[in-house]
ROSE-4610 file (N, C-alpha, C; in Angstrom, 1 decimal, always signed):
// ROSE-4610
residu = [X/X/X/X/X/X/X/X/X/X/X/X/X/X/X/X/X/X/X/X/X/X/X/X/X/X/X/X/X/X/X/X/X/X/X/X/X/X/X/X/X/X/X/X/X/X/X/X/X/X/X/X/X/X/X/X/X/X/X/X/X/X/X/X/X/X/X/X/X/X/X/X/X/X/X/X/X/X/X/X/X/X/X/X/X/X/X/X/X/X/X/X/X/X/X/X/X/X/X/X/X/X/X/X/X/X/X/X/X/X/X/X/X/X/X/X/X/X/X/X/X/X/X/X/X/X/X/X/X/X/X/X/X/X/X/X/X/X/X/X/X/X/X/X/X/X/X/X/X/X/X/X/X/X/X/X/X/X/X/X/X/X/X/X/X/X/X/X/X/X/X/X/X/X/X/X/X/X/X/X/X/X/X/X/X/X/X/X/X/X/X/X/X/X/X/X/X/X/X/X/X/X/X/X/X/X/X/X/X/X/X/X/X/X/X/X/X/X/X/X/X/X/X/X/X/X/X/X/X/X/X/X/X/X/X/X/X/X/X/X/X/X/X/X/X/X/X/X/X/X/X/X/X/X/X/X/X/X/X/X/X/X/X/X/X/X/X/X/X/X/X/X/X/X/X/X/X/X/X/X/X/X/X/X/X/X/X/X/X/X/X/X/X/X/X/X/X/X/X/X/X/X/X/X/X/X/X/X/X/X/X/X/X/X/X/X/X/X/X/X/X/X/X/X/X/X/X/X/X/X/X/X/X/X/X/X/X/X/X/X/X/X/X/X/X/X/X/X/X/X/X/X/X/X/X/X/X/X/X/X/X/X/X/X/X/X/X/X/X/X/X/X/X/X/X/X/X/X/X/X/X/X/X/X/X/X/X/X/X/X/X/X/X/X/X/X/X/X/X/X/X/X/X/X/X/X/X/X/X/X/X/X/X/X/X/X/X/X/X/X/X/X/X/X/X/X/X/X/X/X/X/X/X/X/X/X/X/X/X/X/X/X/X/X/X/X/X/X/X/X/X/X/X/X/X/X/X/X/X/X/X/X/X/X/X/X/X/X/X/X/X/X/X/X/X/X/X]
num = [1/1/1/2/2/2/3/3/3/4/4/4/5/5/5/6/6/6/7/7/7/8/8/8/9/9/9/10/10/10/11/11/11/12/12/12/13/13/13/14/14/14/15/15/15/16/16/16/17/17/17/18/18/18/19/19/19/20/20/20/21/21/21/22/22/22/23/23/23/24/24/24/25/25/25/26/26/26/27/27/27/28/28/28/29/29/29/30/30/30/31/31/31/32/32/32/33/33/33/34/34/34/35/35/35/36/36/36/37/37/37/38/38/38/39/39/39/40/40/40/41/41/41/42/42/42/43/43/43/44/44/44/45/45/45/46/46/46/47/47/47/48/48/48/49/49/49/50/50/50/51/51/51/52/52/52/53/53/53/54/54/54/55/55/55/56/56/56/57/57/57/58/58/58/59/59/59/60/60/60/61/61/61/62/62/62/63/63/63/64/64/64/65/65/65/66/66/66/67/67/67/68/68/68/69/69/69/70/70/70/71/71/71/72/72/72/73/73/73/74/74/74/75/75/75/76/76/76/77/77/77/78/78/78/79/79/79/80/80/80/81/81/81/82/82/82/83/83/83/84/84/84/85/85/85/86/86/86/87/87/87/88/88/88/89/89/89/90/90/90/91/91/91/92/92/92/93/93/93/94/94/94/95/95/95/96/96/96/97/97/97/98/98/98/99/99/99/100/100/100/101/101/101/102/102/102/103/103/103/104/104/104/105/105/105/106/106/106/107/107/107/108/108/108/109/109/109/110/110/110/111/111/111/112/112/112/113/113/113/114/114/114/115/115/115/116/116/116/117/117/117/118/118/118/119/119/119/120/120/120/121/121/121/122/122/122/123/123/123/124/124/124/125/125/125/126/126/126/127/127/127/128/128/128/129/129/129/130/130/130/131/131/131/132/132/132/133/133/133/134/134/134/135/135/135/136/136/136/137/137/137/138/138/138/139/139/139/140/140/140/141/141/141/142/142/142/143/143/143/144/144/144/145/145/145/146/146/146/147/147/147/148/148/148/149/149/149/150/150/150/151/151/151/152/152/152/153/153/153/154/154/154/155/155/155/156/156/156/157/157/157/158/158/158/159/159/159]
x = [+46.7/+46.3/+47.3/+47.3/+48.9/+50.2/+50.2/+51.8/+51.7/+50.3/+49.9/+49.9/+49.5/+49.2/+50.5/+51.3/+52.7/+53.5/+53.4/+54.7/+53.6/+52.6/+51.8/+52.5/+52.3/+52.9/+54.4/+55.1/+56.5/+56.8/+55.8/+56.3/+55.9/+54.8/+54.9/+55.6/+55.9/+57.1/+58.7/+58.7/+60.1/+60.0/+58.2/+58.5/+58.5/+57.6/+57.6/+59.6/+60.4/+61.4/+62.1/+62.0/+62.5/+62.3/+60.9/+60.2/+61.1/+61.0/+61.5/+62.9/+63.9/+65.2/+65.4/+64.6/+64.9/+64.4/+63.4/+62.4/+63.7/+64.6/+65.2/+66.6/+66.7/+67.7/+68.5/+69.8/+70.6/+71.8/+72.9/+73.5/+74.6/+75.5/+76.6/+77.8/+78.8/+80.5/+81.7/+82.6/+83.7/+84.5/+85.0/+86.0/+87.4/+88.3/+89.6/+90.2/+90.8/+91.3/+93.1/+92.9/+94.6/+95.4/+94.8/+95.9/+95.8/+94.6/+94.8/+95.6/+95.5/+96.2/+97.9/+98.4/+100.0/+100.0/+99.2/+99.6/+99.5/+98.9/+99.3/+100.6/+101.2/+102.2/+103.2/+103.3/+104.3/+104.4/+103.1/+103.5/+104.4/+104.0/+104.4/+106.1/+106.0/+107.3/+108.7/+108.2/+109.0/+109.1/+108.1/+108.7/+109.4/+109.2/+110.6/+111.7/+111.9/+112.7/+113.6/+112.8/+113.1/+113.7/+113.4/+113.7/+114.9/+115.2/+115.8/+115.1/+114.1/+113.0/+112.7/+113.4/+113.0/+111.9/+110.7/+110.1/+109.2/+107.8/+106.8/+106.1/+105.3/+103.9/+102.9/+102.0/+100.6/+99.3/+98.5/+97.5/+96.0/+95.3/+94.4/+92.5/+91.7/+90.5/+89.2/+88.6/+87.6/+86.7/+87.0/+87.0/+87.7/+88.8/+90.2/+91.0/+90.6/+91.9/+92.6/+93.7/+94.6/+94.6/+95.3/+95.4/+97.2/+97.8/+98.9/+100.1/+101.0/+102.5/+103.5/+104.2/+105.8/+106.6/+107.3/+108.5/+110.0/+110.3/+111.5/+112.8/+113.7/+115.4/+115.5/+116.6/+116.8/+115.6/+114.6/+113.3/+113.5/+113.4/+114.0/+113.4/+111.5/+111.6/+111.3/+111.6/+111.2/+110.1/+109.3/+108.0/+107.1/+107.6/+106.8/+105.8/+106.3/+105.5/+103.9/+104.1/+102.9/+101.9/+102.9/+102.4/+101.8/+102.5/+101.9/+100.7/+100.2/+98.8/+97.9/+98.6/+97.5/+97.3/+98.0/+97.6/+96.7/+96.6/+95.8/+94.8/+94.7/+93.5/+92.4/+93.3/+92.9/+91.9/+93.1/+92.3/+91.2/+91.0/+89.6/+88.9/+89.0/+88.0/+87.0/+88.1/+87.5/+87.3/+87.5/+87.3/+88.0/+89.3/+89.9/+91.6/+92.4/+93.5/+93.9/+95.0/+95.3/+96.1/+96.5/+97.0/+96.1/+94.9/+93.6/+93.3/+93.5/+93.2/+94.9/+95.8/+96.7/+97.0/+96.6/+95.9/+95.3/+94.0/+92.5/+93.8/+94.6/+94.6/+95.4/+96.7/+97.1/+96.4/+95.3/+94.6/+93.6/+92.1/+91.2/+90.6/+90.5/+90.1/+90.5/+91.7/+92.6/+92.0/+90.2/+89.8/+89.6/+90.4/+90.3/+91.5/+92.5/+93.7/+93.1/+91.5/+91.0/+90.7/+90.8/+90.6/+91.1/+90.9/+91.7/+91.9/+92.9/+93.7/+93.6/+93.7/+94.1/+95.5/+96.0/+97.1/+96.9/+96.9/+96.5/+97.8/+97.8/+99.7/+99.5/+100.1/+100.7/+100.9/+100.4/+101.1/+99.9/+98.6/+97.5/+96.4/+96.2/+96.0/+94.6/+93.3/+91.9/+92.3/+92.0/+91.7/+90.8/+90.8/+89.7/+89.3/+87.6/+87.5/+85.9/+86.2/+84.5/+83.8/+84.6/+84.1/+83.9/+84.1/+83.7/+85.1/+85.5/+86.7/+86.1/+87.7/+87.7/+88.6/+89.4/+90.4/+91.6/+92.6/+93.7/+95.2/+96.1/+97.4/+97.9/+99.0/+99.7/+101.0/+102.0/+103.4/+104.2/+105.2/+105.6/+107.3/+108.1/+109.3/+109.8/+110.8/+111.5/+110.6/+110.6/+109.2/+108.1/+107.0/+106.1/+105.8/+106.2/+106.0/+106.5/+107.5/+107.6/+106.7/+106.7/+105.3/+104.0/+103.4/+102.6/+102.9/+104.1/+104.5/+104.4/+104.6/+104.7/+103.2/+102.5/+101.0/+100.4/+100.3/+99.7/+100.3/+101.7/+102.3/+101.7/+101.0/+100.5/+98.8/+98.1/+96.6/+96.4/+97.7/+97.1/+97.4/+98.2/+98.1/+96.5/+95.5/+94.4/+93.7/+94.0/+93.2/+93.7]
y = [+82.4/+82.8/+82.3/+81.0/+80.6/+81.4/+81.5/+82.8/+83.8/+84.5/+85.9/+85.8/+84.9/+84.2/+84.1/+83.7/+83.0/+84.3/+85.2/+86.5/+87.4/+87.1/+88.3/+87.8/+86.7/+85.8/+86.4/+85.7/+85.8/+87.8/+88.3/+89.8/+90.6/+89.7/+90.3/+89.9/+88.4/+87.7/+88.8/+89.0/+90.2/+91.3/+92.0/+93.3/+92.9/+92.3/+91.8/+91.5/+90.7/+90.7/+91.9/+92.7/+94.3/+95.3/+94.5/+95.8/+95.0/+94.0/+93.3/+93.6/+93.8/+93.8/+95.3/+96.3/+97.5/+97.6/+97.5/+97.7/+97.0/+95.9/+95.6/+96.4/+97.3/+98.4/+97.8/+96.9/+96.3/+97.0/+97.3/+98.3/+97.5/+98.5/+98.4/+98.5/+97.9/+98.1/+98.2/+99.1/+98.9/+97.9/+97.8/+96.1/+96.7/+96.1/+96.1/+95.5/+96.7/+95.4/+95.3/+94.3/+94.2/+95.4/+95.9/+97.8/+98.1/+98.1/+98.8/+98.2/+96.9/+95.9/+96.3/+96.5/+96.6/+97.7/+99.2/+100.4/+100.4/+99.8/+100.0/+99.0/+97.8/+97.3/+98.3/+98.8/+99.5/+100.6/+101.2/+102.0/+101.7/+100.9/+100.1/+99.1/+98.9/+98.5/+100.2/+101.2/+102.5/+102.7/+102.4/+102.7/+101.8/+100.7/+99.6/+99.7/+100.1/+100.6/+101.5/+102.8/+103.8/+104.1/+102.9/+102.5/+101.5/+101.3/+99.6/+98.1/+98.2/+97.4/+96.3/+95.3/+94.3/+93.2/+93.3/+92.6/+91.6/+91.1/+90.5/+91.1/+91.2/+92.7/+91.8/+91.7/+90.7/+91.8/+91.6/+92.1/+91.5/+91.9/+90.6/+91.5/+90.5/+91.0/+91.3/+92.0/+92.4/+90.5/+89.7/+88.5/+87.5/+88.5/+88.1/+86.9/+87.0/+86.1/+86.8/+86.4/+86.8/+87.2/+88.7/+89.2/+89.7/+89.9/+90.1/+89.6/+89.4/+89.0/+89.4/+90.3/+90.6/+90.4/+89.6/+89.0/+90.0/+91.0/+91.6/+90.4/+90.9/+90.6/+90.8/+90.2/+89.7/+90.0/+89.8/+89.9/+89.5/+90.3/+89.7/+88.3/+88.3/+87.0/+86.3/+84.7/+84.2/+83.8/+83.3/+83.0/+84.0/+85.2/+86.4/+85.9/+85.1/+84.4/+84.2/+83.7/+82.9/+84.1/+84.8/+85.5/+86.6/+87.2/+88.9/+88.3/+87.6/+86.9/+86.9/+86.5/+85.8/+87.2/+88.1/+89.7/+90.0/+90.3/+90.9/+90.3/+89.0/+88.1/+88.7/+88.7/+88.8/+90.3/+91.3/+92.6/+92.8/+92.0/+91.9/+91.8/+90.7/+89.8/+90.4/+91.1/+91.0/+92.9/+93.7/+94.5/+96.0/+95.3/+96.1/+96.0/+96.9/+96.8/+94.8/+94.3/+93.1/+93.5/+94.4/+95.2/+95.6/+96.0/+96.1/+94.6/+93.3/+92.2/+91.3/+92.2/+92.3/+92.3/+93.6/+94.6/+94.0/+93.8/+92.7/+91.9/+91.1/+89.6/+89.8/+91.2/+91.8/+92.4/+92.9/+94.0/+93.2/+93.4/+93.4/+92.0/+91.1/+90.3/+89.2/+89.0/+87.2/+86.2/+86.2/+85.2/+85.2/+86.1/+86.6/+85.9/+85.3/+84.4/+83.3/+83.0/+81.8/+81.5/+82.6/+83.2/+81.9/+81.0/+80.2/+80.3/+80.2/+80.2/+82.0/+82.9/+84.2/+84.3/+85.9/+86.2/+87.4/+87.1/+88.8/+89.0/+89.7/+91.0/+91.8/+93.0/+94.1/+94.0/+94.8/+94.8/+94.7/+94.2/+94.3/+95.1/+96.2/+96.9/+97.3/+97.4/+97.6/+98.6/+98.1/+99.0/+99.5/+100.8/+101.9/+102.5/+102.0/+103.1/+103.3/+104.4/+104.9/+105.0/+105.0/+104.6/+102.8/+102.2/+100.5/+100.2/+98.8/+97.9/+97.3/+97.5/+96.9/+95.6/+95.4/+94.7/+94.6/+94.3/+94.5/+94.6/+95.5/+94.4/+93.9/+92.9/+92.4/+92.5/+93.2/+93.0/+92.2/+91.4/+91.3/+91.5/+92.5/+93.0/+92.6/+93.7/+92.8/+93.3/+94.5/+94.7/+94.8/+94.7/+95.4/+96.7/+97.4/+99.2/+99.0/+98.4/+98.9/+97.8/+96.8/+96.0/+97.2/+97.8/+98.6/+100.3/+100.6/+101.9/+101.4/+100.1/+99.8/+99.7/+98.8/+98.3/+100.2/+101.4/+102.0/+102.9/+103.0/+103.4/+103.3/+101.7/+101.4/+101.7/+101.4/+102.1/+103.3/+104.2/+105.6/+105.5/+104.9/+104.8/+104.4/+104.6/+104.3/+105.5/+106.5/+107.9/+109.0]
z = [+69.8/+71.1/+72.2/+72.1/+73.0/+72.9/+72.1/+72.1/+72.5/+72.4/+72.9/+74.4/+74.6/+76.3/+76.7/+76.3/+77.2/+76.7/+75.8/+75.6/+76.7/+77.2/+78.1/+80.1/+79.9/+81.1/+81.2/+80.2/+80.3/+80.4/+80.1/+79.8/+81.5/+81.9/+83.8/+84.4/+83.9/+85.2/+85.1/+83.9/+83.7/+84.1/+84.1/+85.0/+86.4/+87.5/+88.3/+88.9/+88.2/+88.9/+88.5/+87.9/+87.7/+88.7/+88.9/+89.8/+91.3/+91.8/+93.1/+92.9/+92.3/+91.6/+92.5/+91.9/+92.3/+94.2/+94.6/+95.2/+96.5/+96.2/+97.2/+98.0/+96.7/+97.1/+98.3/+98.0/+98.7/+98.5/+99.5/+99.8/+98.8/+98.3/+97.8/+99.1/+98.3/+99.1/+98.7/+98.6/+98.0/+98.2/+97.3/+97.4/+96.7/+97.4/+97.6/+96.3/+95.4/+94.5/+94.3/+93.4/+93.2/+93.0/+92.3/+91.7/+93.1/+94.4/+95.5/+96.3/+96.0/+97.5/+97.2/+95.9/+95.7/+96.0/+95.8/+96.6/+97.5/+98.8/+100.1/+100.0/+99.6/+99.7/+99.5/+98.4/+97.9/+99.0/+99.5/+100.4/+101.8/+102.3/+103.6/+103.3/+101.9/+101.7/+101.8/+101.1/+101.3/+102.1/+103.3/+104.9/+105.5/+105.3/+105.6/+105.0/+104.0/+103.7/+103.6/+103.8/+104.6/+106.0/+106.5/+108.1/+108.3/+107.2/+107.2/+108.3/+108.4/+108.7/+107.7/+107.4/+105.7/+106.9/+105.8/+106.6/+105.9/+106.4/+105.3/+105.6/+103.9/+104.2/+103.4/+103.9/+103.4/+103.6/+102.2/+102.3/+101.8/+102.5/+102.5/+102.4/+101.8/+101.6/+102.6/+102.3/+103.6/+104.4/+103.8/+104.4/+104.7/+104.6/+105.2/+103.9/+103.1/+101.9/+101.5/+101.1/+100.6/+98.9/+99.1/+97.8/+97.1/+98.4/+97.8/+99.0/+98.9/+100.1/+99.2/+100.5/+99.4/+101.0/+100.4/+101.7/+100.8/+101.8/+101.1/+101.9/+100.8/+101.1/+102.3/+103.4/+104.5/+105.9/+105.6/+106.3/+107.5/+108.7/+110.0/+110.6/+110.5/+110.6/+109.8/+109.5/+108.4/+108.5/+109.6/+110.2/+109.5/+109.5/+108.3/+107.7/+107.0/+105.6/+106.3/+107.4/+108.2/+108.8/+109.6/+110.6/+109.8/+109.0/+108.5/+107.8/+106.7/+106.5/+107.8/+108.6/+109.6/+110.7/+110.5/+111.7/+110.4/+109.0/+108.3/+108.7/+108.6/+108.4/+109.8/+110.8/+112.0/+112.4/+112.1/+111.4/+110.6/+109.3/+108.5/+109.4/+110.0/+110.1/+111.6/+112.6/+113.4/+113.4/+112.5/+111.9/+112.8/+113.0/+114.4/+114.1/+114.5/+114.6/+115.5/+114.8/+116.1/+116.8/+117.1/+118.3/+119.3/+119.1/+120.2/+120.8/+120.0/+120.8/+121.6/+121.3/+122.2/+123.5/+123.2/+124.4/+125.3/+124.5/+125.2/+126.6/+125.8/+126.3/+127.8/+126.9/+128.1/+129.4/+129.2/+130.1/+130.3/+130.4/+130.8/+130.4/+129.0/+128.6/+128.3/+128.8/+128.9/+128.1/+127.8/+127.5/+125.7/+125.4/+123.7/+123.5/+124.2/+123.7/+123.4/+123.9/+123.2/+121.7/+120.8/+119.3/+118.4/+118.9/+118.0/+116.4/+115.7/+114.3/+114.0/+115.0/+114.9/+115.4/+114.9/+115.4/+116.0/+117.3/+118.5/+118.5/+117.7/+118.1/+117.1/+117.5/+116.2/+115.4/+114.5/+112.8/+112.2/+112.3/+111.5/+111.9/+110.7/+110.4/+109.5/+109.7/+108.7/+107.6/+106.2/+105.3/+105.1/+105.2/+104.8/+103.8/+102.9/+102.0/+101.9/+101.8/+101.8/+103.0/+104.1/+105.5/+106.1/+104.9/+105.3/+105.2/+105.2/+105.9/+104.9/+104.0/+102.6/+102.4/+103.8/+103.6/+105.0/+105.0/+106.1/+105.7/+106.0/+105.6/+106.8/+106.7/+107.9/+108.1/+108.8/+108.6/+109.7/+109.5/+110.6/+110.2/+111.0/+110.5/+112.0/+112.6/+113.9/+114.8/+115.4/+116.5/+116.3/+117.5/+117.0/+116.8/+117.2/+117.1/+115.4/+115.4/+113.6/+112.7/+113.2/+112.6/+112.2/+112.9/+113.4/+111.9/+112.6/+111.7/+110.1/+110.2/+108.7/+108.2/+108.8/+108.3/+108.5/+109.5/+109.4/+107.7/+107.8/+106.3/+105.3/+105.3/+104.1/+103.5/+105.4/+104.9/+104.3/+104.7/+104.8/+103.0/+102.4/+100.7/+100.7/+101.0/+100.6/+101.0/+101.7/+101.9/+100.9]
């Protein structure tokens, strides 16, 4: 009778969290992965290349860590290393080009330079898929307009 009792217990507590399991219908999200993060690199690296723009191209996850960095041959700046991570990061995170909080600091909102451990400048760029922000890359080559040309080069490998 005990066994019958506790496989009858044990047999609602298993539908019971089956039934709550479903019933919570919690949204899914696409997630950014490695095979993806090296095709936008690889894309964004062809346009520096293409340009002769050698630069650092960092790509990074929808909560801003790091998933991939490729520092090409004679990279204009070497600070790259630092900076392209840190425009991705900045892009994840605050789910916006970092060229719009550029902007901000220039124009209308001065008080977004307060962002502390962000990088507000050009070059980082949201990854798109499925309509959500899967991720960012970040480049920093010599300017920003081509910071910018590069990081957009490389989203669009994701459409």
């Amino acid at each position: 009778m005990f066994k019958n009792a506790l496989s009858l217990t044990l047999g609602s507590a298993l539908l019971c969290a089956a039934q709550l399991a479903s019933a919570a219908n919690l949204p899914t999200q696409p997630v950014l992965t490695l095979a993806a993060a090296q095709q936008v690199i690889q894309a964004a690296q062809a346009k520096a290349q293409a340009e002769n723009w050698p630069c650092v191209i960092s790509v990074v996850d929808a909560a801003g860590l790091p998933l991939a960095l490729v520092r090409m041959d004679n990279a204009a700046v070497p600070a790259g290393v630092e900076i392209a991570p840190g425009k991705a990061r900045t892009a994840a995170l605050f789910r916006r080009p970092s060229g719009a909080l550029e902007d901000a600091i220039n124009g209308s909102r001065p008080a977004a330079a307060t962002a502390r451990g962000f990088v507000l400048m050009r070059g980082g760029v949201p990854l798109v898929a499925d309509g959500q922000i899967v991720g960012a890359i970040g480049v920093s080559a010599d300017t920003p307009q081509h910071d910018e040309e590069i990081a957009k080069a490389g989203a669009a490998a994701l459409k």
